[in-house]
Residue frames as qw, qx, qy, qz and C-alpha x, y, z in Angstrom:
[[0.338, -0.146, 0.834, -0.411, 3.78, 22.48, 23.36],
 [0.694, 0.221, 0.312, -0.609, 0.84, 21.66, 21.33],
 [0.691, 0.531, -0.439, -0.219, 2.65, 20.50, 18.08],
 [0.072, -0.526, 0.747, -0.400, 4.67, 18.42, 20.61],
 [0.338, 0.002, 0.834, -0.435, 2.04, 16.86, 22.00],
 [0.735, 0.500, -0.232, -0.395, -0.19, 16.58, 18.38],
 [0.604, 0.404, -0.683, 0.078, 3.33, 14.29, 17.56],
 [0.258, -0.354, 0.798, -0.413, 3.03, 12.23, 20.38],
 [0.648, 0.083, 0.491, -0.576, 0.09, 11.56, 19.90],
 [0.779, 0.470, -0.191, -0.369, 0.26, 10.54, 16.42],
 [0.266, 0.473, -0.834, 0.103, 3.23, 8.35, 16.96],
 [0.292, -0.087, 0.850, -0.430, 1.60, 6.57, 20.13],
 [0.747, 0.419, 0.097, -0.507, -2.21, 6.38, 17.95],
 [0.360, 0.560, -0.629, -0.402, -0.02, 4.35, 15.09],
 [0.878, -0.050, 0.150, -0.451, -0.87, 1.11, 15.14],
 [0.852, 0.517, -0.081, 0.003, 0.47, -0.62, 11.88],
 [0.569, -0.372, 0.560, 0.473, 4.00, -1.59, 10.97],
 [0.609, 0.713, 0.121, -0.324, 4.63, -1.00, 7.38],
 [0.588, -0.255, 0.659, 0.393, 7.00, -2.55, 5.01],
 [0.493, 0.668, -0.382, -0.405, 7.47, -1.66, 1.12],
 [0.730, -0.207, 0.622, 0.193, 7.89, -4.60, -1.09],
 [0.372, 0.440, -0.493, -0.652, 9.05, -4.57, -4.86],
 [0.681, 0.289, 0.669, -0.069, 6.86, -6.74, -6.90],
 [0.397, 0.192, 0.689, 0.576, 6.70, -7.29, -10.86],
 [0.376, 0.243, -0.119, -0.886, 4.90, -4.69, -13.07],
 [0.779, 0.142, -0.397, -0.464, 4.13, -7.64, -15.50],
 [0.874, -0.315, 0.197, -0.313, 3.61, -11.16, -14.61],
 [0.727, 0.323, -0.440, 0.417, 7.17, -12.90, -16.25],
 [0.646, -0.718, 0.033, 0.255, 8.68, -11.11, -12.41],
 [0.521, 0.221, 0.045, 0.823, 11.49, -8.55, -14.41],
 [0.026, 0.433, -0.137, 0.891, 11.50, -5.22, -13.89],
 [0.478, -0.522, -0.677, 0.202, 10.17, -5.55, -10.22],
 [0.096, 0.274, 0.060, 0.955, 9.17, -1.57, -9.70],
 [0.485, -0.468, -0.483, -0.559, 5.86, -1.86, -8.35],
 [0.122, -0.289, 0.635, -0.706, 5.39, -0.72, -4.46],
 [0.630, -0.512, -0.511, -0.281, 2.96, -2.66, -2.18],
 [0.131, 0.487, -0.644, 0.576, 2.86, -1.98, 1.21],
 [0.485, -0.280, -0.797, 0.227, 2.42, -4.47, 3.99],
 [0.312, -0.596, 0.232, -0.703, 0.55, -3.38, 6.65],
 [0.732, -0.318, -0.593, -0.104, 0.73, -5.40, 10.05],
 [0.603, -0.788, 0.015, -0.124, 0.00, -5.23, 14.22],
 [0.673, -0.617, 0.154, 0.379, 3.46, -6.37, 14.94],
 [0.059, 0.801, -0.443, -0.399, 6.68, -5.52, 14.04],
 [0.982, -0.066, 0.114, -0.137, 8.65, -7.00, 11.45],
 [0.720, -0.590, 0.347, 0.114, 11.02, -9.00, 11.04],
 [0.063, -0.702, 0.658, 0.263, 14.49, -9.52, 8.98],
 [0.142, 0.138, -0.975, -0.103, 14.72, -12.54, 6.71],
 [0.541, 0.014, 0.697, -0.471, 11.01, -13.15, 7.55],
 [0.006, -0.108, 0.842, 0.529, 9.91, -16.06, 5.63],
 [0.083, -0.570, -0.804, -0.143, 6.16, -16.30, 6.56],
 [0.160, -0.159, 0.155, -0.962, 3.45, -13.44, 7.28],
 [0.126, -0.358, -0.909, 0.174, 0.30, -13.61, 9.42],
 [0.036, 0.937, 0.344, -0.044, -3.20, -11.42, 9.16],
 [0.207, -0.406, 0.164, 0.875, -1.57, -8.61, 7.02],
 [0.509, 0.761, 0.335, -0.223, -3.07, -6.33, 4.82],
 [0.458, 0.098, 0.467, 0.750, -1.40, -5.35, 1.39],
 [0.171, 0.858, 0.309, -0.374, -2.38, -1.81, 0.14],
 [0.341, -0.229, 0.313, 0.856, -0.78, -0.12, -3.26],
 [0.361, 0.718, 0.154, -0.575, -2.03, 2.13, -6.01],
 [0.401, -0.128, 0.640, 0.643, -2.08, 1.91, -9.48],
 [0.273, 0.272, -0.007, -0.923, -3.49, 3.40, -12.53],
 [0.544, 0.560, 0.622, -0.052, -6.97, 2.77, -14.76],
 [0.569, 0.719, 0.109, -0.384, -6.14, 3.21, -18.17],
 [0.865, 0.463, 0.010, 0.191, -4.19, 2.22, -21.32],
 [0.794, -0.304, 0.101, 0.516, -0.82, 1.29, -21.03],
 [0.527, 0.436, 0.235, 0.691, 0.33, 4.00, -23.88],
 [0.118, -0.858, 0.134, -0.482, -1.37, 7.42, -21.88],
 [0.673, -0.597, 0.194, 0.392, 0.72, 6.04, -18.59],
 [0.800, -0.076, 0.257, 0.537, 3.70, 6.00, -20.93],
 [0.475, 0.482, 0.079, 0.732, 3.66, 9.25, -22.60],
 [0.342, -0.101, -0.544, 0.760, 2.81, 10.82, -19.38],
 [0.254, -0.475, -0.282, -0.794, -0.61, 11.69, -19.47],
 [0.276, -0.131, 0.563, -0.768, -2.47, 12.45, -16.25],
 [0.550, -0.309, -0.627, -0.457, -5.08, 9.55, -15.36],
 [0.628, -0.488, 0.204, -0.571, -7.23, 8.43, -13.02],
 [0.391, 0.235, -0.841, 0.291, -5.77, 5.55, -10.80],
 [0.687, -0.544, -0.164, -0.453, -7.29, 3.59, -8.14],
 [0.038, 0.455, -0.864, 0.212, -5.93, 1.56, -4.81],
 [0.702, 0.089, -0.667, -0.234, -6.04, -1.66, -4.27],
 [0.302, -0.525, 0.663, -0.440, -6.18, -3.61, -0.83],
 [0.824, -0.137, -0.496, -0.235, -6.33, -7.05, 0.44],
 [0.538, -0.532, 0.529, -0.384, -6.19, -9.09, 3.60],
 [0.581, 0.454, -0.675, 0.013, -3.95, -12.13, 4.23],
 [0.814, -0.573, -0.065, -0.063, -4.51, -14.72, 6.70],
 [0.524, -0.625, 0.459, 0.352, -1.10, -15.95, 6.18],
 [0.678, 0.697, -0.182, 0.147, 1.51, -15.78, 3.23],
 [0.783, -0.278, 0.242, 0.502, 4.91, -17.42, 2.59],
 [0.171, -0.754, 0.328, 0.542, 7.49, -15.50, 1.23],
 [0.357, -0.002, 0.706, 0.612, 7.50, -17.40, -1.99],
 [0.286, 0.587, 0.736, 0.179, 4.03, -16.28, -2.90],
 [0.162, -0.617, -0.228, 0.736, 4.76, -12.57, -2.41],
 [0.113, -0.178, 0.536, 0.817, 5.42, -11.84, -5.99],
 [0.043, -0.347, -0.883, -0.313, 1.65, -13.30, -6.42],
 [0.049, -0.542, -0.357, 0.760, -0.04, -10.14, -4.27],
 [0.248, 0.275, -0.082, -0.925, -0.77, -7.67, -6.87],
 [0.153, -0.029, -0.705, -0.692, -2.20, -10.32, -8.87],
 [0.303, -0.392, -0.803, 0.332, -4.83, -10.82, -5.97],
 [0.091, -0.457, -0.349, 0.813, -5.11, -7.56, -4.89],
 [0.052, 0.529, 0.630, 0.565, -8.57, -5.71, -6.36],
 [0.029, -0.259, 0.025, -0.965, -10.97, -3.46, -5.33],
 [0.550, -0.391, -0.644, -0.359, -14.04, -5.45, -4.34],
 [0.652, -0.450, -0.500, 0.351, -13.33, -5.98, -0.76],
 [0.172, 0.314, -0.262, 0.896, -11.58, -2.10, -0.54],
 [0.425, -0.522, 0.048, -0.738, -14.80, -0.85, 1.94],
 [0.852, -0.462, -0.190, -0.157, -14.72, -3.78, 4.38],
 [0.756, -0.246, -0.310, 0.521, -11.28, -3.86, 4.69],
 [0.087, 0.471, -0.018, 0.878, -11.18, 0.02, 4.61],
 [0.580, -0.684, 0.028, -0.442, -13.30, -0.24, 7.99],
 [0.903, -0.234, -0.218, 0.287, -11.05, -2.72, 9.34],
 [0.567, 0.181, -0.160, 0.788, -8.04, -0.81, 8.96],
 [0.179, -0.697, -0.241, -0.651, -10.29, 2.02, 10.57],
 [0.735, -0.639, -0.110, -0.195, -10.74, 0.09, 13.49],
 [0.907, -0.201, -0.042, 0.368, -7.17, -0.65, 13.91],
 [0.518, -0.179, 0.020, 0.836, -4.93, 2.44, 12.84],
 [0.095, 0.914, 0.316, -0.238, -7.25, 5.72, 12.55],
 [0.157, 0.746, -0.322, -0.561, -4.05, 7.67, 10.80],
 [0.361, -0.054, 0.784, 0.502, -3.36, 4.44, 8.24],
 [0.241, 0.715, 0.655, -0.048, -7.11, 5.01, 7.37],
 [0.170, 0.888, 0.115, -0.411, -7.25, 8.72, 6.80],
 [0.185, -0.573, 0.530, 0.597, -3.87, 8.61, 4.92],
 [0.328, 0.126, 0.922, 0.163, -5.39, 6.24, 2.64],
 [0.262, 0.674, 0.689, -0.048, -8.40, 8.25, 2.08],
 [0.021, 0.909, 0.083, -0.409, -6.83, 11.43, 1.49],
 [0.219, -0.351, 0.590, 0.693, -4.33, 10.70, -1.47],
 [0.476, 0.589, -0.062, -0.651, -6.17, 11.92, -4.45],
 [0.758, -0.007, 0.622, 0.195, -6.60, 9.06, -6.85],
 [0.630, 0.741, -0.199, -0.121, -4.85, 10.54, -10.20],
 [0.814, -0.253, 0.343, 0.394, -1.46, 9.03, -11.70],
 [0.398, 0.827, -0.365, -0.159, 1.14, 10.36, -13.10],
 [0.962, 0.170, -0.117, 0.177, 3.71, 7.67, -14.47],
 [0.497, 0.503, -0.312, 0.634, 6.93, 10.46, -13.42],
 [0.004, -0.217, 0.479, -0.851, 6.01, 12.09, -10.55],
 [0.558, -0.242, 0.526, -0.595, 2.64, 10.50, -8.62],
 [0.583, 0.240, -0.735, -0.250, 3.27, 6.51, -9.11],
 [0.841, -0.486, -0.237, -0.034, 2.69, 3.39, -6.45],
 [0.484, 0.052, -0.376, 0.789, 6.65, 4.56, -5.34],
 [0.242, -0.377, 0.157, -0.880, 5.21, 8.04, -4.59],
 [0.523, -0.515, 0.015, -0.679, 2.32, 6.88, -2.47],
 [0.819, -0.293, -0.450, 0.205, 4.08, 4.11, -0.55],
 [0.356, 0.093, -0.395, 0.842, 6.65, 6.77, 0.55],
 [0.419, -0.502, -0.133, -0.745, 3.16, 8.89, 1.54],
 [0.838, -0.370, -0.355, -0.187, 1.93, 5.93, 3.36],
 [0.767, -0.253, -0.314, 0.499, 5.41, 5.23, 5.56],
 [0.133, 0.303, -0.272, 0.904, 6.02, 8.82, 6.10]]
């Protein structure tokens, strides 16, 4: 009855909506691998061509392009930003936006608004691995 009512709770507590978009590694927009994930109050929607006050949240790593690639273990940080509104053409332009400066103000926002987006956020351990803990891995963290 308790675990029951633990998952209620955490379902009904949920706030966010979340959405996975693929965006470009590099800035030409080819190999489009890179997870971001929307976060916003309503649901959404199919074919939507505009977004309003969303946040964007993904992870990625700090360090030369050559220890990602032979699969050395580094240290990686995430990234967040907050969108009044964005058109669907500029999406691909997100990561280049998205930094770290602003991560503690909107990291209280998102506090005040979805207590389990927050924690999840704070509890994924910030190393990368380029095979097996990438921005795919920790969007699927985030939407589970």
């Amino acid at each position: 009855m308790r675990l029951l009512l633990f998952f209620f709770i955490n379902i009904a507590t949920s706030i966010f909506y979340t959405k996975i978009i693929n965006t470009s590694i590099f800035k030409n927009k080819i190999f489009n691998h890179h997870h971001i994930i929307l976060l916003q109050k309503k649901p959404f929607i199919r074919n939507q061509t505009e977004y309003n006050d969303i946040y964007a949240v993904d992870f990625c790593p700090i360090s030369n392009l050559f220890d990602i690639i032979i699969g050395t273990k580094v240290k990686g940080k995430i990234r967040m930003l907050y969108i009044k509104k964005l058109n669907i053409k500029e999406i691909y332009n997100i990561p280049n936006h998205l930094n770290t400066n602003n991560n503690n103000k909107i990291l209280r926002e998102i506090k005040k608004i979805d207590i389990n987006i927050y924690n999840k956020i704070n509890n994924w351990d910030l190393f990368f691995h380029l095979y097996n803990r990438n921005c795919q891995h920790f969007s699927h963290y985030m939407m589970n």
